[in-house]
N, C-alpha and C positions, 0 to 999 in steps of 0.2 A: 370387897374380897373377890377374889378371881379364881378358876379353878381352868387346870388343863384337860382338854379331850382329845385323845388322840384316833386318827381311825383311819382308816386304810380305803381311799375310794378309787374308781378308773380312771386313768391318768386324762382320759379324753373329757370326764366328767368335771373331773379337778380345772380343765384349764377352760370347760364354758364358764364354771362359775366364776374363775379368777375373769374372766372378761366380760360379765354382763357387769360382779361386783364393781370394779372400775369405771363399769361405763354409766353404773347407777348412782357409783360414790365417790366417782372423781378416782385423776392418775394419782393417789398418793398414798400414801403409808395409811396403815389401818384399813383403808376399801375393804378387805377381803374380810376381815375383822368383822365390820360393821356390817356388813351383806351376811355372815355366817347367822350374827346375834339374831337379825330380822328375821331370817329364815327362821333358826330355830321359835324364836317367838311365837312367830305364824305358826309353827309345826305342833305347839304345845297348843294355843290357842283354838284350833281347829277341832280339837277332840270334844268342846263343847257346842259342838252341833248337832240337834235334836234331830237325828236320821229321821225317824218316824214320822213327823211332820211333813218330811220329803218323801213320802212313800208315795207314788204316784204322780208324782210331780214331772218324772221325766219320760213322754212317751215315743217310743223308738223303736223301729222297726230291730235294732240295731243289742246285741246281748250287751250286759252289762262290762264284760271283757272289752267289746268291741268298742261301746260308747270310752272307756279306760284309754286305749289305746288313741283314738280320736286326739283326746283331752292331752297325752302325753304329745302325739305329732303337737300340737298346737304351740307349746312349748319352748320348742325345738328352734 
């Protein structure tokens, strides 16, 4: 069973994922499909991660904003 989502992102954002999607899933029907489901996976996934165990694990001159931004360049 399949279910539609619809959502409205920036056109600039839309067209990295249509090109990484592609370039991770092949030129062809579905890529974007198949890139979207991973993500979301990964996105659900992730929420079972025991923050607290990572409490001090990351040390950095650097505010937790900044380390944020860092991670988002890298990205990119």
């Amino acid at each position: 069973m399949s279910e539609v989502i619809k959502a409205e992102v920036p056109e600039a954002l839309a067209k990295k994922f249509r090109k990484r999607a592609m370039e991770l899933y092949g030129y062809k029907k579905g890529a974007v499909k198949a890139a979207l489901e991973d993500a979301m996976k990964r996105f659900i996934a992730s929420s079972r991660v025991d923050w607290k165990a990572l409490k001090g694990c990351v040390r950095s001159e650097s505010t937790s904003v900044e380390l944020q931004h860092k991670a988002w360049r890298n990205l990119d």
